[in-house]
Every structure is written in C-alpha cells, then in structure tokens.
C-alpha positions in Angstrom: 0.8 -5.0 -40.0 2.9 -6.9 -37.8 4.2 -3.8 -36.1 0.7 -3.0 -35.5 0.2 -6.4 -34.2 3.3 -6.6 -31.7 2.3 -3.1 -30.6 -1.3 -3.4 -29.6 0.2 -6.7 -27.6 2.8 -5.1 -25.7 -0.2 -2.7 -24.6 -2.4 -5.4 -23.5 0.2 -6.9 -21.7 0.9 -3.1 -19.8 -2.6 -3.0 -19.2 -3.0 -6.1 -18.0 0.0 -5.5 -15.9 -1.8 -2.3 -14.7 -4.8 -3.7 -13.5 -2.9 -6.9 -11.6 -1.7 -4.5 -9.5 -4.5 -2.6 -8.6 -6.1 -5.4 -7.6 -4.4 -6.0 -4.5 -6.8 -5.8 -1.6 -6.5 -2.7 1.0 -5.8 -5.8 3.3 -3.0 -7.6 1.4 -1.5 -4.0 0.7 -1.7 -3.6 5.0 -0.1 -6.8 5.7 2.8 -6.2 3.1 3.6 -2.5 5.0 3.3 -4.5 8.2 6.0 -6.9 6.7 7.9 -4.0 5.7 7.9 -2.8 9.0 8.9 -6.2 10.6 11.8 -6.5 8.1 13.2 -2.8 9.3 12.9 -3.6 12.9 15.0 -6.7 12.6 17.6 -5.2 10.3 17.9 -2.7 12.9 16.9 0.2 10.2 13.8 1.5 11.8 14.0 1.7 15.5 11.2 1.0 17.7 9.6 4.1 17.8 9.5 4.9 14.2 8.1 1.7 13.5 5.4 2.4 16.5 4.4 5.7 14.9 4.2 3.7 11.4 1.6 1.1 13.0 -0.1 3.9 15.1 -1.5 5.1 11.3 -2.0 1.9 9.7 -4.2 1.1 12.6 -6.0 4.6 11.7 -6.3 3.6 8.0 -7.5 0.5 9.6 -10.4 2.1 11.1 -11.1 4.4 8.9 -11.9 2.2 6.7 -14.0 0.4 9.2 -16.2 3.3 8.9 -16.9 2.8 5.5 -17.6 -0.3 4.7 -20.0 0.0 8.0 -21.6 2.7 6.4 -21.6 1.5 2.6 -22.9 -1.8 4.0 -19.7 -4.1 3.9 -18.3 -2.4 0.8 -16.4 0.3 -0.2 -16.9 2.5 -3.4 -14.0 3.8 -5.9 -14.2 7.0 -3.8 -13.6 5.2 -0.7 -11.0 3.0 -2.4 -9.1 6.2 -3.6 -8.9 7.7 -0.1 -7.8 4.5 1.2 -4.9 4.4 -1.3 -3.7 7.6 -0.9 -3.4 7.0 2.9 -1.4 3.4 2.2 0.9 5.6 -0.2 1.7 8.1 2.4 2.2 5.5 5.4 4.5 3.5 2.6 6.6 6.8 1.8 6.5 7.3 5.6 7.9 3.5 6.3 10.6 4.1 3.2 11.9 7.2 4.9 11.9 5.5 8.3 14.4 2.6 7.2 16.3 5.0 5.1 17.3 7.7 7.3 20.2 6.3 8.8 18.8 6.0 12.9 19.7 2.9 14.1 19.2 1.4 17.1 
C-alpha cells in the first residue's frame, strides 16, 4: 500500500510539474526568447543579423497573435494557443541553432 501511496505522489507531483509549465503566458515565453537573444548577442554567439532575423519572427508571432485575440475578443482558444506554441518552439530551436553554430562576430 505504501508503494501505491509513494507512486500515485510522485505522479501528482509530475503532473503538477506539467501543468506549471504550461502555464507560462505566450508573453512571458516572448520575453524569455527576447532574453535569450540579448544573452547571445553580448556573448558574441549570435551575430547581429541572426539575432535580427530571430526578432523579425517573434515580431510575426507577435502579431499574429494580435489577430486573434482581436478576433476572439481579447482571448485566445486552445487552438489558438497551440498554433502559438508551435511557432515559439520553432523561433526557440531557431535561436538555439543561432548561438550554437559557431559564427561569431
């Protein structure tokens, strides 16, 4: 029973774990890329254009979602949410790639 016990806890804990994270705000999750990208231009790993072309999209996420929460009334739905997330996760790939691919300036 205390197996059962210590188990079902440790997947609480996960879960809860799960959903802190996905609650971080589209805007929070922008302003930490932005940091990223602040940190790589002052190391010197991204060099200035890489780090414009990574703010040229955030700025498009940015007004994408614009767009819907204009057209949802200030919100956005799971769908929007979704679409939203998969863009962050492709600029963040993008900004990983830009510190790590050995340009310097």
């Amino acid at each position: 029973m205390k197996t059962f016990h210590r188990m079902l806890a440790a997947a609480l804990g996960i879960g809860m774990l799960a959903g802190a994270a996905q609650a971080q705000t589209v805007d929070q999750r922008h302003a930490d890329q932005q940091h990223r990208v602040d940190q790589g231009l002052r190391s010197g790993s991204m060099t200035p254009g890489e780090a414009h072309r990574v703010e040229h999209q955030q700025h498009s996420i940015d007004r994408q979602e614009n767009r819907m929460r204009d057209r949802n009334g200030g919100r956005l739905n799971g769908y929007d949410r979704a679409v939203l997330q998969h863009r962050e996760n492709r600029a963040s790939r993008h900004i990983y790639h830009a510190k790590h691919n050995g340009r310097r300036w």
